[in-house]
C-alpha positions as CSV (number, residue, x, y, z in Angstrom):
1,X,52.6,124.0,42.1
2,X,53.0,120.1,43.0
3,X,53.6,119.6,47.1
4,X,55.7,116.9,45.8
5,X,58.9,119.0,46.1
6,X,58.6,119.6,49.5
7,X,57.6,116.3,50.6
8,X,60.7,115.5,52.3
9,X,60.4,118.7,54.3
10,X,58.9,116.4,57.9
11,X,62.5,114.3,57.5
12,X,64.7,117.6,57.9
13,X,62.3,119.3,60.4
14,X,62.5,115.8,62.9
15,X,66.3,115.4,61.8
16,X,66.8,119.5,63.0
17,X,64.4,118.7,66.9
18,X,67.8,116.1,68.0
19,X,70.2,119.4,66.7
20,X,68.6,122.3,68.5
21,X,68.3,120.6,71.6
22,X,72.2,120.3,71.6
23,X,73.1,123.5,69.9
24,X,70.2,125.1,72.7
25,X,72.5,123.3,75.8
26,X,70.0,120.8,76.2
27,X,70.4,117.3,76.5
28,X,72.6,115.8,74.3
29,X,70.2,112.5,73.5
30,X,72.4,109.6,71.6
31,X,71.2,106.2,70.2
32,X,69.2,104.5,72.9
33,X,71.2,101.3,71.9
34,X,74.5,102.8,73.2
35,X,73.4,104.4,76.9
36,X,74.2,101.5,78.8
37,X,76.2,99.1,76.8
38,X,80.1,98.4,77.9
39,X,82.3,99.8,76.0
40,X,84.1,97.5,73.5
41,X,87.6,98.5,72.6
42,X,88.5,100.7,69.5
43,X,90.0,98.6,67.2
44,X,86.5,95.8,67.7
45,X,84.4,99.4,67.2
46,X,86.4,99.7,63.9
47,X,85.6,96.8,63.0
48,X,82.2,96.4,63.9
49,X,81.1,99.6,62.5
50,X,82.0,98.5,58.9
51,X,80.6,94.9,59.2
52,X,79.2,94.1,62.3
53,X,74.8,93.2,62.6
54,X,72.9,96.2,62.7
55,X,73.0,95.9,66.6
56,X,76.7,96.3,67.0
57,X,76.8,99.0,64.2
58,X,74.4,100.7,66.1
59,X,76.7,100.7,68.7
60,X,79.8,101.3,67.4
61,X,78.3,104.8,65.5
62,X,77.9,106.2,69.3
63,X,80.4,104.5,71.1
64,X,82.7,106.2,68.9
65,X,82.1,109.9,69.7
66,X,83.8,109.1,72.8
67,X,87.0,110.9,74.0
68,X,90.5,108.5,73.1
69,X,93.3,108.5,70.3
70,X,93.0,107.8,66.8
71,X,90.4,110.7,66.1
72,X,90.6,110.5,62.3
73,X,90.2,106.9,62.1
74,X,87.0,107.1,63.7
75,X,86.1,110.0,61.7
76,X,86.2,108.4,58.8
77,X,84.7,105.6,60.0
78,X,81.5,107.6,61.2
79,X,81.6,109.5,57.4
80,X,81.1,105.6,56.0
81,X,78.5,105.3,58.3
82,X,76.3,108.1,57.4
83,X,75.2,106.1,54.5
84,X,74.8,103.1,56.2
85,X,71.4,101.4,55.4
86,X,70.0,100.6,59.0
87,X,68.5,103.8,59.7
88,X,69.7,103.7,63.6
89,X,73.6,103.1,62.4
90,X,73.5,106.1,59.9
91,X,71.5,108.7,62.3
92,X,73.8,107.5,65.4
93,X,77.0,108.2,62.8
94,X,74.8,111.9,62.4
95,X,75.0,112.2,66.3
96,X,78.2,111.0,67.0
97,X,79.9,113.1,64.0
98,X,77.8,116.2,66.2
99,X,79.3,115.3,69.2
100,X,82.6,115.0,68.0
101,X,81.9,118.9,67.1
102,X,85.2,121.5,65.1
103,X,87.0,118.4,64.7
104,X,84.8,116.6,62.2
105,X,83.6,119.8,59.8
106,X,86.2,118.3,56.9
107,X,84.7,115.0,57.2
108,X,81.3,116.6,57.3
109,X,81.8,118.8,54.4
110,X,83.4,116.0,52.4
111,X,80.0,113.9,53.3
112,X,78.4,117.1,51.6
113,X,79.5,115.8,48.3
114,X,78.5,112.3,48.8
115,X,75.9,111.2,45.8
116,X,73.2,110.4,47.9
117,X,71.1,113.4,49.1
118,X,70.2,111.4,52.4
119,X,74.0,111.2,53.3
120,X,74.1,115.0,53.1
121,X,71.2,116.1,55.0
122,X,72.8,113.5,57.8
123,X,76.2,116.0,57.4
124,X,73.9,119.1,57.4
125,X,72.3,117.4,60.5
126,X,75.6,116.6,62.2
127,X,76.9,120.0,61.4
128,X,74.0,121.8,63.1
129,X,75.3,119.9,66.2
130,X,78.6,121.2,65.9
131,X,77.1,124.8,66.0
132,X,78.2,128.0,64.5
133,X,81.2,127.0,63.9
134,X,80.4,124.9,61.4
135,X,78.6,127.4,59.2
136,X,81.0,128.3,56.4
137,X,80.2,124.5,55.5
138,X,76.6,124.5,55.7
139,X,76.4,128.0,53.5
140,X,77.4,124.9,50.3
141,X,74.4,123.0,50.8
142,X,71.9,125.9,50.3
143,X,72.5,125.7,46.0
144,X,72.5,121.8,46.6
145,X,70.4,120.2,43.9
146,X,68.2,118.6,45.6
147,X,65.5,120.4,47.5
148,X,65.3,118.1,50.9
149,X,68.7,119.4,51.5
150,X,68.5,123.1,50.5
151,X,65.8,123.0,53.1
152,X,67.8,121.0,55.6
153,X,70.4,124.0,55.1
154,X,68.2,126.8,55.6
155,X,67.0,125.4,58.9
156,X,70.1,124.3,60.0
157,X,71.1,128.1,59.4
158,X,68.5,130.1,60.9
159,X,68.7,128.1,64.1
160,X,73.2,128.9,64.0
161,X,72.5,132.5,65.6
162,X,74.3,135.5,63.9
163,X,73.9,135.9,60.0
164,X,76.6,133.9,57.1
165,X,77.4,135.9,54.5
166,X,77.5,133.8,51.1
167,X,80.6,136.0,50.3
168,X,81.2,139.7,48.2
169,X,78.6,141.3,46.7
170,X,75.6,138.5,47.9
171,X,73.0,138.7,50.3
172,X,73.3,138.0,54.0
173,X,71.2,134.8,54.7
174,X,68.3,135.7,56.9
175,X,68.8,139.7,55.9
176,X,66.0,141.6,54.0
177,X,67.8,141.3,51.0
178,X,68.1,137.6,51.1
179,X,64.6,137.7,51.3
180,X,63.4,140.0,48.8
181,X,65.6,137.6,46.1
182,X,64.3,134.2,47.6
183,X,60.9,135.4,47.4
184,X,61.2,135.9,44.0
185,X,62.0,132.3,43.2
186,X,59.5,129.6,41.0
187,X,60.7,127.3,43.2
188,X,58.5,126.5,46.3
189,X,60.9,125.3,48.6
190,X,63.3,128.3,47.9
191,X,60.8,130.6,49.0
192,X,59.8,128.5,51.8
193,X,63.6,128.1,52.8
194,X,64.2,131.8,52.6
195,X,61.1,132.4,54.8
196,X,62.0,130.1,57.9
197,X,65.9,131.4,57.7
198,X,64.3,135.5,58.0
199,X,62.2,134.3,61.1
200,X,65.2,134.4,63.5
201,X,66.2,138.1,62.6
202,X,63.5,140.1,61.7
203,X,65.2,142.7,60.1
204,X,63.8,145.7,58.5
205,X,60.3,145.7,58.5
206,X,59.8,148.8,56.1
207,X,61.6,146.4,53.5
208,X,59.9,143.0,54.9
209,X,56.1,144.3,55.6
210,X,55.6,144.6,52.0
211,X,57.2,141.3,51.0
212,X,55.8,139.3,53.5
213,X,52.3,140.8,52.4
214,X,52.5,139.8,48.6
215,X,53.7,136.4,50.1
216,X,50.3,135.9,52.1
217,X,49.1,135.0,47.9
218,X,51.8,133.0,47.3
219,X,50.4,129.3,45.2
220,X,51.7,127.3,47.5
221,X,50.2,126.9,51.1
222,X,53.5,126.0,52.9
223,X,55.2,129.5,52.0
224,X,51.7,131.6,52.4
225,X,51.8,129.6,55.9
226,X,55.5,130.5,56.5
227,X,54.8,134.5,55.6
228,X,51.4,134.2,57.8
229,X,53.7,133.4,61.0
230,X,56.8,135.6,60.1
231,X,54.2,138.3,60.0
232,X,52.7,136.9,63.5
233,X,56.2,137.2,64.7
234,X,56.9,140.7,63.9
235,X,54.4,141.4,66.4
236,X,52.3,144.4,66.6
237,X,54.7,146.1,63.8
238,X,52.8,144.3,61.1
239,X,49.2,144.9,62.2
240,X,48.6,147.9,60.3
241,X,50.3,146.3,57.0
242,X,47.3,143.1,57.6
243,X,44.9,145.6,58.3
244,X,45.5,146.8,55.1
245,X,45.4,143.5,53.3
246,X,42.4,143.0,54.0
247,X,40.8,145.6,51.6
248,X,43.7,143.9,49.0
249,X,41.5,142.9,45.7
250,X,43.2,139.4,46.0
251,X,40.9,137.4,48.0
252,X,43.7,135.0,49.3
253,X,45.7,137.8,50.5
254,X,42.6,138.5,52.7
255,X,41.8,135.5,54.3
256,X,45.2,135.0,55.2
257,X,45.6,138.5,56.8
258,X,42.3,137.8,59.0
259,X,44.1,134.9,60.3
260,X,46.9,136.1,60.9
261,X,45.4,139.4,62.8
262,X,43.2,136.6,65.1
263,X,46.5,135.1,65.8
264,X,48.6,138.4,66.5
265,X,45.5,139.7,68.9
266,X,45.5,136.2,70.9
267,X,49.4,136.1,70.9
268,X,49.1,133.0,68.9
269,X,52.5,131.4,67.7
């Protein structure tokens, strides 16, 4: 299968490092433009935001996650922004929206329909920094059409803490059964996606053993890489099910098991 389809996958994994550090407690690291600057009144932030050099955009997009009055109107002006063109203006509109957190999901969520697939992995990204309360939201992305954010999504997911239901009668996201479907997809970054959202829970591993087993052969090396340490993190649970695999008649299967045995008897992440 072509890698091409998951060759935005480094931009959502560098976009997610700034989000867990925040949704972890850790420090909450804005543009490096705006540490230190004065603060400019609202009404010039407005302003510059929308038309200002990329300097004073770059400013405005933090300056604005402050604390003060008109909340919407910076809102908005910060969803504008997420498409901005300078790179530094739209990820500091990603922060600020984050830092903002509850208040902004409706602006986030309306971002998630914006044409431009880079716009809404910034919303995904923002919404991540918000935390589990912005969840509900994040569950739209994970049909999105384009794969870079289905994968922004699922990462943005797994890393929220307790499972999201996608609603009656469907799978929890993360739970065995949301596995055993992704699994089952042709599409490489589905199955990839569905393997980094089960890391965090671990659920079943009568159900999952089997699974992650079969997905040790899987045709692309991303998801065979993805089972591989999913099996590493289940510990000492899934050493008999890769000592088995390695008598498995598919050769692939076998290599990957050795590795992954190495790894589990050094304690290896």
């Amino acid at each position: 299968m072509a890698m091409a389809s998951l060759s935005s996958l480094p931009l959502v994994v560098a976009a997610l490092v700034t989000a867990s550090a925040c949704s972890q407690g850790g420090p909450a690291a804005g543009p490096a433009v705006v540490q230190h600057a004065p603060q400019a009144p609202l009404d010039t932030l407005l302003v510059q935001i929308r038309s200002g050099t990329p300097e004073l955009r770059r400013r405005a997009a933090g300056e604005l996650s402050r604390p003060g009055p008109r909340i919407e109107e910076r809102m908005r002006a910060l969803r504008i922004a997420l498409g901005d063109p300078d790179r530094l203006v739209s990820t500091g509109a990603d922060w600020s929206l984050g830092q903002i957190g509850a208040p902004a999901i409706p602006v986030l969520t309306d971002a998630l329909r914006d044409p431009d697939p880079a716009v809404r992995r910034r919303a995904i990204s923002a919404m991540g920094k918000v935390g589990p309360a912005a969840r509900d939201a994040v569950k739209e992305a994970i049909t999105d059409p384009d794969k870079s954010v289905r994968n922004m999504a699922a990462l943005v997911i797994a890393r929220m803490g307790p499972r999201a239901s996608r609603g009656a009668g469907a799978a929890d996201l993360g739970s065995d059964q949301d596995l055993a479907q992704g699994l089952k997809s042709p599409d490489p970054a589905v199955r990839l996606s569905v393997l980094l959202r089960y890391q965090p829970y671990v659920g079943d591993t009568a159900k999952s053993l089997p699974l992650l087993t079969r997905a040790l052969a899987d045709a692309d090396s991303l998801v065979r890489r993805a089972a591989a340490n999913t099996l590493v993190i289940l510990g000492p649970s899934a050493r008999d099910a890769l000592s088995a695999a390695l008598s498995d008649s598919n050769p692939t299967i076998r290599r990957e098991a050795a590795i992954a045995l190495v790894r589990l008897s050094r304690g290896t992440p």
